[in-house]
N, C-alpha and C positions, 0 to 999 in steps of 0.2 A: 423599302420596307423589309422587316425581317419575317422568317417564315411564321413568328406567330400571329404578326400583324395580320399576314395576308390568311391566315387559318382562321382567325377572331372575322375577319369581313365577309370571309365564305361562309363561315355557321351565319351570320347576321344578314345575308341574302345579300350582300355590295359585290361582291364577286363571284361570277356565275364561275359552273365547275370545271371547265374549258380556260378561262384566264385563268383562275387558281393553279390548275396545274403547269399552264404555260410561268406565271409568275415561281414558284418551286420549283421549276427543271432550271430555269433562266432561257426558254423558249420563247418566239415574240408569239402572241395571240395570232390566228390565221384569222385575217381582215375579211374574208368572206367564209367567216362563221355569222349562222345567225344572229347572235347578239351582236346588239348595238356595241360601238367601240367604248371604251372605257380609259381615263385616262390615270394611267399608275403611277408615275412617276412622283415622287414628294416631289412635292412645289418648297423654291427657297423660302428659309425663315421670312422673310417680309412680306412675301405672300400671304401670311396666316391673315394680318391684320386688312387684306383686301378682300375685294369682294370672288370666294372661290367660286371654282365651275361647278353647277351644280353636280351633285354624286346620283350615278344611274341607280333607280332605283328597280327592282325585276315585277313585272306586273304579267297578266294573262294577256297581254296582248299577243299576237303571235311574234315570232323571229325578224318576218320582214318588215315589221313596224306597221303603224296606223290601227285604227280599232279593229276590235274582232267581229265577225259577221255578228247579229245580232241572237241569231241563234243557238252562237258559242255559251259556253262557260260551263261551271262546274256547278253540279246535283250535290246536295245535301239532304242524302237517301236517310238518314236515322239521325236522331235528335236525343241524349238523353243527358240526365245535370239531375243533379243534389244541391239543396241550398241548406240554410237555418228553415226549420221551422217548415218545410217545404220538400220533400223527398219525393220529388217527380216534374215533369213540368207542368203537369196541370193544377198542383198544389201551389206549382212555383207562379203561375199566371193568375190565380185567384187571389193571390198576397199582391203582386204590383198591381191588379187592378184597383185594390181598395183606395189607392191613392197615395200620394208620396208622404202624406204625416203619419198614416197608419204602418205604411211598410218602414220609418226610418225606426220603428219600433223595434225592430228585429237585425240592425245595422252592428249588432253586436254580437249575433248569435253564433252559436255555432254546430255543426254537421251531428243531429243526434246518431250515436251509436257508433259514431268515429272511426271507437277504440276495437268494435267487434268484425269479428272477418267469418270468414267457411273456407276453411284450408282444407276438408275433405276435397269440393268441388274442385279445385285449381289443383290437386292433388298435389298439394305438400301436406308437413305436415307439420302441428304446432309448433314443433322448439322450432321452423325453418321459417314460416310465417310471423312469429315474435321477434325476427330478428330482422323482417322486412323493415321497412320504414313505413309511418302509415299510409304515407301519402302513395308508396308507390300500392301495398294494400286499398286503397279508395280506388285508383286509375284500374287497377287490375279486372274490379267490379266492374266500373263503369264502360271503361272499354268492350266488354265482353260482355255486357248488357246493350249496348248500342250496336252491335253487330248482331245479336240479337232480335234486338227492335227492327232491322233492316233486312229478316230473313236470312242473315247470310255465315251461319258457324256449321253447315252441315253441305249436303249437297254444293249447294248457289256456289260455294264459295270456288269450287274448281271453276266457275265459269267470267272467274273474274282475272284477266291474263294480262300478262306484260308483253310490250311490243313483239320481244324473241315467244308468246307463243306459252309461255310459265301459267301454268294455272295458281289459283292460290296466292296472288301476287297484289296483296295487301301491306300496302306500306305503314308504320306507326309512328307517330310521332306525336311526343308528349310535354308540355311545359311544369312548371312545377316550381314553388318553391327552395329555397339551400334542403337538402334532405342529410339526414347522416347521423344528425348530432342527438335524433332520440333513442336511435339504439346501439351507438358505439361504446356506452359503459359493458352493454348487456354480451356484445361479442368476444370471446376469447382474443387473446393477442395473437395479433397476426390474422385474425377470421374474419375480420370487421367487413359490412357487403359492401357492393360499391352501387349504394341505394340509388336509385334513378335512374342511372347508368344501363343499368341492367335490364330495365324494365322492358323496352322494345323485344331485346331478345329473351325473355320471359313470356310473353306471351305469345312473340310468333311463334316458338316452342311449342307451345301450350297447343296454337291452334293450327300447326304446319302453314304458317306463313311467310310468303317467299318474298318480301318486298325490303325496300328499306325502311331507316329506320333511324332515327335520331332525338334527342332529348333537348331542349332550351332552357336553362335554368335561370329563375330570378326577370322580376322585372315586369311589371302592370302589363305590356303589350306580349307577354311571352306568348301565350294562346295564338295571337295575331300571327307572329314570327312564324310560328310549329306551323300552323295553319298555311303559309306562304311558302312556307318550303316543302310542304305538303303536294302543293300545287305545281310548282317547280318539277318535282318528280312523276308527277302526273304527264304533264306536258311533253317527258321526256320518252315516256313510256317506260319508266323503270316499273309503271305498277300499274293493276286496273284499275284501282280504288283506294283511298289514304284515310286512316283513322286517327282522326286528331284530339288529345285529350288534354285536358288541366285541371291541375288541381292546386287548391289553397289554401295552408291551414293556417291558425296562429302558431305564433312560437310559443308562447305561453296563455295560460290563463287569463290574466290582466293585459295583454300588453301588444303595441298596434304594430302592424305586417311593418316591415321597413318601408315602405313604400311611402308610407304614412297613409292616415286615414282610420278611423274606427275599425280595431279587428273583425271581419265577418271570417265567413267560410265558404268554400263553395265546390265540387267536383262535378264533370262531364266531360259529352263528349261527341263529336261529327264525326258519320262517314263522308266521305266526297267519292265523288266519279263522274271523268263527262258527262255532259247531261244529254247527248244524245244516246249513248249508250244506256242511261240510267231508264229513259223515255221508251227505248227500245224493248230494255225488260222486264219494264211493268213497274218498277221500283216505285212509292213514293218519293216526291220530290217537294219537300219543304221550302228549301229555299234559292236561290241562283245566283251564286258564287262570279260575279261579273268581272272584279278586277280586285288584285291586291297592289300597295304596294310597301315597303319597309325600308328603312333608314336610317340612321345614326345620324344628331342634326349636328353633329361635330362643333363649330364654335358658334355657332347661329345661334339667335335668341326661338325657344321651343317652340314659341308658336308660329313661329316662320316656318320651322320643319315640318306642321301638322299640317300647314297650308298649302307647301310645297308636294306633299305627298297628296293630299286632299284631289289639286289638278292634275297629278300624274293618274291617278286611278281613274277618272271621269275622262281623261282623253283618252285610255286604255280601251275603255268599253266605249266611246262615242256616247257620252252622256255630260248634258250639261247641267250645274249644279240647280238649276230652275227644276228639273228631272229629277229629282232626290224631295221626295217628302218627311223624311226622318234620319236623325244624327244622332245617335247612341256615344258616348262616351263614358269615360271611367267617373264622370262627375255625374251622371243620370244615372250607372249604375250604383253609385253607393248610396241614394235612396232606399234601395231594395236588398241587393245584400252585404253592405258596408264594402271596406276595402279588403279585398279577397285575392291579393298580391298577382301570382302568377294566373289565378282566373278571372282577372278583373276582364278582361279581352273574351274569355269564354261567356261571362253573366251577360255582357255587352251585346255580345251574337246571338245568344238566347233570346234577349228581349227583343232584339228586330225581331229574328225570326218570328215570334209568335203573334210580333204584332202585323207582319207583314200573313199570317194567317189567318187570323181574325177578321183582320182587316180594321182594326182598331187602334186608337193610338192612346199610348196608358198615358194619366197624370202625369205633369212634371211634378217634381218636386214642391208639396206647398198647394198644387190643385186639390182639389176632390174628386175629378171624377174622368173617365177613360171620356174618350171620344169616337165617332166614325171617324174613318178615314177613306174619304173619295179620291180617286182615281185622277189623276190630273188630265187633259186632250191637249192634243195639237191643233194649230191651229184652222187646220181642217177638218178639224171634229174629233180626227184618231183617238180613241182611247189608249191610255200610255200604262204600263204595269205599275205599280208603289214600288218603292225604290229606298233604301233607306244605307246610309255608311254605317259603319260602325269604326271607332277610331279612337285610338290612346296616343297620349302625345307623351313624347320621351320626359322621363325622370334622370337626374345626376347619371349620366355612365351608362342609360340604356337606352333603348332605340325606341322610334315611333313607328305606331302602324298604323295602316289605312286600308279600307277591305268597303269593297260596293257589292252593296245585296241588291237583289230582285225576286219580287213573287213569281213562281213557278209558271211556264206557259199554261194554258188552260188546254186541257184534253178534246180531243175531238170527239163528235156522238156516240155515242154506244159503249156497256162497259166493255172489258174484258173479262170474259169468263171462264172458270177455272175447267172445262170442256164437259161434256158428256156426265151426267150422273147416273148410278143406277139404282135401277129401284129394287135390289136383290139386297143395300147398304153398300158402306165405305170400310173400307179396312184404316184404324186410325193407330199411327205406333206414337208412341214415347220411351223416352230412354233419359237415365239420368245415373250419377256416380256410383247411388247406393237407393235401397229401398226408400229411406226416410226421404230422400231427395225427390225419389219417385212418387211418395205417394202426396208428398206437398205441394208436387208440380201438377199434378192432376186436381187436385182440390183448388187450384189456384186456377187451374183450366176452366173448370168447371163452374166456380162462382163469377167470374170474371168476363165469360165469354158465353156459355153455356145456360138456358134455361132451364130455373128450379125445377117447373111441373117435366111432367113424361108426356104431354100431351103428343101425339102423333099429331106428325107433319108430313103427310105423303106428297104435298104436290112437288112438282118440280123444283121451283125456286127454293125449300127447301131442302132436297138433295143436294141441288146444286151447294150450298152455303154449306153443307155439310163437305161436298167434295173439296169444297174450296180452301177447309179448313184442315183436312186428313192431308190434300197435297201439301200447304203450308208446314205443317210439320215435319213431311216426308222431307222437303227441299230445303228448309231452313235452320234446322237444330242438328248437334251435333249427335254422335251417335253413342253413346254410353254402354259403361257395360249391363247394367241395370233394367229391363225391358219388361214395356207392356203394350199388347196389341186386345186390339177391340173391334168386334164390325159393330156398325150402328146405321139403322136407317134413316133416320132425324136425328139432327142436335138438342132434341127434350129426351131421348134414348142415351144416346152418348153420357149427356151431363148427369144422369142418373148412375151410369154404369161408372162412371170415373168417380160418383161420390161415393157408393157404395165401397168400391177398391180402398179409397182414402179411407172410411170411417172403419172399416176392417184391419187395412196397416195401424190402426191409430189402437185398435182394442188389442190389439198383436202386443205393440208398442208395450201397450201399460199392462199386459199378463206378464211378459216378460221382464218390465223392472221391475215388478212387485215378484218374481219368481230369483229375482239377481237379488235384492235388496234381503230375500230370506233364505239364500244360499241352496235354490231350488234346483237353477240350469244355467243356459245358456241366455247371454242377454238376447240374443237377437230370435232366439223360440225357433223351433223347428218348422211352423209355419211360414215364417218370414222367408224361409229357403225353401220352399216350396216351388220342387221343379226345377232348383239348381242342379241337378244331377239327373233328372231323367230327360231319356234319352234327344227326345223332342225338346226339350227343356220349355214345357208348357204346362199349365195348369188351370183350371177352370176356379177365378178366384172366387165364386159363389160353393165351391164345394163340389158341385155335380156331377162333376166330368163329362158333362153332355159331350157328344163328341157326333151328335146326327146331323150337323150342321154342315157336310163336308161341302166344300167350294165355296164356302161364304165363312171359312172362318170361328166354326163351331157355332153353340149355340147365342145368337145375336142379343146383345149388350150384357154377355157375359165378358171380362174382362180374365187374360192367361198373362201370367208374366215368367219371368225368369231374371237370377240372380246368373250372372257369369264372371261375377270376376275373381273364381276359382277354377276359370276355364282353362286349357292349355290348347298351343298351335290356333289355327286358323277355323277350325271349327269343320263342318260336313263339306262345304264349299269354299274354292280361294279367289274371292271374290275380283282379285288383279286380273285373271285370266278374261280373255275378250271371248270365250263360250260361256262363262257363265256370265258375264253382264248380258249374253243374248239370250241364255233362259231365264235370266229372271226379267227381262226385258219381255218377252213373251209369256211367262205367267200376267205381268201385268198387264198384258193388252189380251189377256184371255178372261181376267173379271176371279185368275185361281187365289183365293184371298185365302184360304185356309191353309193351303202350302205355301203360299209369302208370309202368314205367319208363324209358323211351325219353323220355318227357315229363319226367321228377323230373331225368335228365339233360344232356339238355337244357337247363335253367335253370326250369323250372315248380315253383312251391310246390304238390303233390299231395296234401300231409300233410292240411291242414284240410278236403277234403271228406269225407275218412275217417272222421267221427268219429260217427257216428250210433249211439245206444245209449249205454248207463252200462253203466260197466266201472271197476273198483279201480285206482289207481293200483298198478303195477307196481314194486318199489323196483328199482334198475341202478347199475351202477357209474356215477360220473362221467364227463364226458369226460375224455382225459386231456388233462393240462398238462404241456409241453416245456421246464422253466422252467432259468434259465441265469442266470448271476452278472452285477449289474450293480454294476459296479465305479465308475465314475464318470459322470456326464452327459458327452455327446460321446464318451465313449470305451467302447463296448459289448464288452463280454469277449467272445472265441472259444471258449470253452470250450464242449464240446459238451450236449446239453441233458439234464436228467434227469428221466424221465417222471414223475406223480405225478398 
């Protein structure tokens, strides 16, 4: 075989990255490498028409072969997807429950608001963003929503390491439709991007991520593929944890994915990471990544190929197909969101997953109505987890995949608690690009998570949910230039003080376009910079300047922010140096909340000395997105932004 051959079988998973190079050097494979031997050689033409040796497929199994301990495999820490008609998964589980005649209603929809992005947030900027491709624009979102969802774009994330030891060592990897062809009239000659391509190192950019990274394009099972080599890298320890995404759009208005099948739509997206690791730090654990495996069925009839990989994964994990109560397919998915090309394999994993949450098993197509789904035993009574494949079987030219899920171990007694509360309040930061981002992300805290009333909640378990909710932030979001800190002694304090902030940014807001629109000022009001330039860079957003509150962060469920991103250098403190992560490591175990915020304002990262103790990832809404129609490159729409 020629070098592309043997390059096309290494992206496809047929050739692990040890033969591939030995294949390319022209070196023989070392026989006591872990992987199973592989036979390279072209077989003569008359061999085609006999029966060939099966082609190795790569599964979780370990190196020296036979199944994996049963307490192996891989965590599916965060969950998040866009469908038609469904913008979340719990929109997206209330639409397939209704039943497969109700859902094939929307077998033609497609992804409202597509066309709109927030190029603030990702920090580009319009004409740069117009010139994305949408789809990699969808993936960009969703990826960085699902890391998100999973605690892990601020602090957490240095704590996610590659075998050498690398913090931040977040692998990407995305499938996706052909990309290119919606915005190569719009790029200069010569300028045109190299849409998809780009994307992995787009956003480990974005989020200083140290892993690999690869793209799969085209093809029903692509999601599967990403997903598999995903795991591949895991196993190797190239990464702590892999983020795998798809997305799928129509090519046109009228007209069905290549794939065939009624155009739908659909974007999201998995974290993975061992799962004893995931179980060690508290992480949610959706679902339990047993075994992959992937194949090209070369000259076989497809559904021998689906079958053939069907018993590779199930002898992987030591599971017999009696052990599987549910089969997902690209035929049970386009009930719910039609054919969604390169996400037909993501809608597929979604639906186990949630059915394997529920514990429910949706209508097939044609039913009416969801069902329980009971637990199957052994014949000694054992109770056995739900088990469910998900599996696409090869179209003309592309490959088939096969992936075995399992419901989450069940946790042992007792929660975990986010440690110690005090009853003096919690110091809560947020940070976001710009003020607007700021104050929507608060309003979004606060109706979302947060109760309306002010009632005081002094006992303990409320501290506690309060503490648990301040560390969450601290450890899980990133850190912006943008900042607002708060102490609060209850979550009906908090939620007050965070509406207040919002509905103040919001009267800021509208003085200052009605002060633009009559050639008054400044759009953004002098208000809105408020404390961008003093010294402390703090301000007491009720006006007061109460300042008698010292060691607790002024006066409580007053809200101080600060604008910085006309700051220069590093700020009062250089946060790299190993004395100052041990004074601010020591304010925080001193309870000095009025100087960690004065400092977070300031321009000081305070968030990572905080983090001492295991404690459950906290699940939170998203940041929010202020996203706004990009109509063409050079020409950014004014239309104003709609939160999400």
């Amino acid at each position: 075989m020629d070098h592309r051959d043997i390059l096309t079988r290494f992206k496809n998973g047929d050739l692990g990255r040890e033969q591939a190079a030995a294949l390319l050097t022209g070196a023989h494979p070392d026989s006591a490498a872990g992987d199973a031997p592989l036979t390279t050689a072209v077989a003569p033409a008359r061999a085609a028409v006999s029966q060939p040796p099966p082609a190795r497929a790569l599964t979780t199994a370990p190196a020296g072969g036979g199944p994996p301990d049963p307490a192996d495999g891989y965590a599916i820490t965060a969950l998040y997807g866009r469908f038609p008609d469904a913008d979340g998964l719990d929109a997206f589980w209330h639409t397939a429950v209704l039943g497969g005649r109700d859902a094939g209603r929307r077998t033609s929809g497609s992804l409202e608001g597509a066309g709109d992005f927030d190029a603030v947030f990702f920090g580009l900027t319009p004409q740069d963003a117009a010139l994305m491709d949408p789809q990699e624009r969808l993936l960009l979102e969703v990826l960085w929503q699902t890391l998100e969802t999973a605690g892990c774009t601020g602090a957490r994330l240095d704590t996610l390491t590659a075998a050498d030891g690398e913090p931040r060592a977040v692998g990407v990897y995305v499938a996706h439709d052909p990309v290119g062809r919606a915005v190569a009239a719009q790029a200069p000659a010569g300028d045109a991007p190299a849409a998809g391509v780009t994307l992995p190192a787009r956003l480990s950019t974005l989020l200083d991520l140290r892993g690999p990274g690869h793209c799969v394009g085209g093809g029903r099972a692509a999601f599967l593929v990403a997903l598999h080599q995903a795991l591949s890298a895991l196993r190797a320890g190239e990464c702590g944890a892999a983020l795998v995404g798809a997305v799928g759009l129509r090519p046109g208005p009228d007209r069905r994915h290549p794939e065939g099948g009624e155009g739908g739509e659909g974007v999201g997206a998995v974290l993975l990471r061992p799962l004893a690791a995931a179980r060690a730090a508290g992480d949610t654990v959706h679902a339990v990544v047993r075994a992959t495996a992937v194949a090209h069925p070369g000259r076989r009839a497809r559904d021998a190929a689906a079958d053939r990989l069907a018993r590779r994964a199930l002898a992987a994990a030591g599971v017999t197909a009696a052990g599987v109560g549910l089969r997902e397919t690209e035929t049970t998915v386009a009930a719910t969101t039609g054919g969604t090309g390169a996400a037909t394999g993501l809608a597929a994993l979604v639906r186990a997953v949630l059915q394997l949450r529920h514990g429910t098993l949706l209508p097939a197509p044609g039913d009416s109505s969801a069902a329980p789904w009971a637990r199957a035993h052994e014949e000694s009574g054992r109770e056995l987890p739900r088990r469910a494949t998900v599996a696409v079987r090869p179209t003309a030219g592309s490959t088939a995949a096969h992936v075995l899920l399992e419901e989450p171990p069940r946790r042992g007694p007792g929660p975990i608690t986010a440690g110690p509360a005090a009853a003096s309040g919690e110091l809560v930061l947020l940070s976001a690009p710009t003020p607007e981002h700021l104050a929507a992300t608060a309003r979004r805290l606060a109706d979302r998570v947060l109760p309306a009333n002010t009632a005081q909640d002094g006992t303990q378990h409320g501290r506690r949910r309060l503490a648990a909710l301040a560390r969450e932030l601290r450890l899980g979001r990133a850190v912006r230039e943008c900042r607002l800190a708060v102490v609060a002694r209850d979550d009906g304090e908090l939620g007050a003080a965070l509406r207040a902030f919002a509905d103040a940014r919001a009267g800021a807001d509208a003085r200052a376009g009605a002060d633009a629109r009559a050639g008054a000022g400044d759009r953004d009001g002098a208000d809105a910079r408020a404390g961008a330039g003093d010294g402390d860079g703090a301000d007491d957003q009720d006006g007061a300047g109460d300042r008698d509150g010292a060691g607790a962060g002024g006066a409580r469920g007053s809200v101080r922010c600060a604008d910085l991103r006309g700051a220069q250098g590093p700020g009062v403190l250089f946060g790299e140096l190993p004395e100052t992560r041990a004074y601010l490591a020591a304010l925080w175990r001193g309870h000095r909340l009025d100087a960690l915020a004065r400092l977070w304002l300031a321009g000081v990262d305070v968030t990572a000395a905080g983090t001492a103790g295991a404690a459950p990832v906290l699940p939170l809404p998203t940041s929010a997105l202020l996203r706004r129609p990009l109509r063409e490159a050079g020409c950014p729409a004014t239309d104003g932004p709609t939160p999400s």
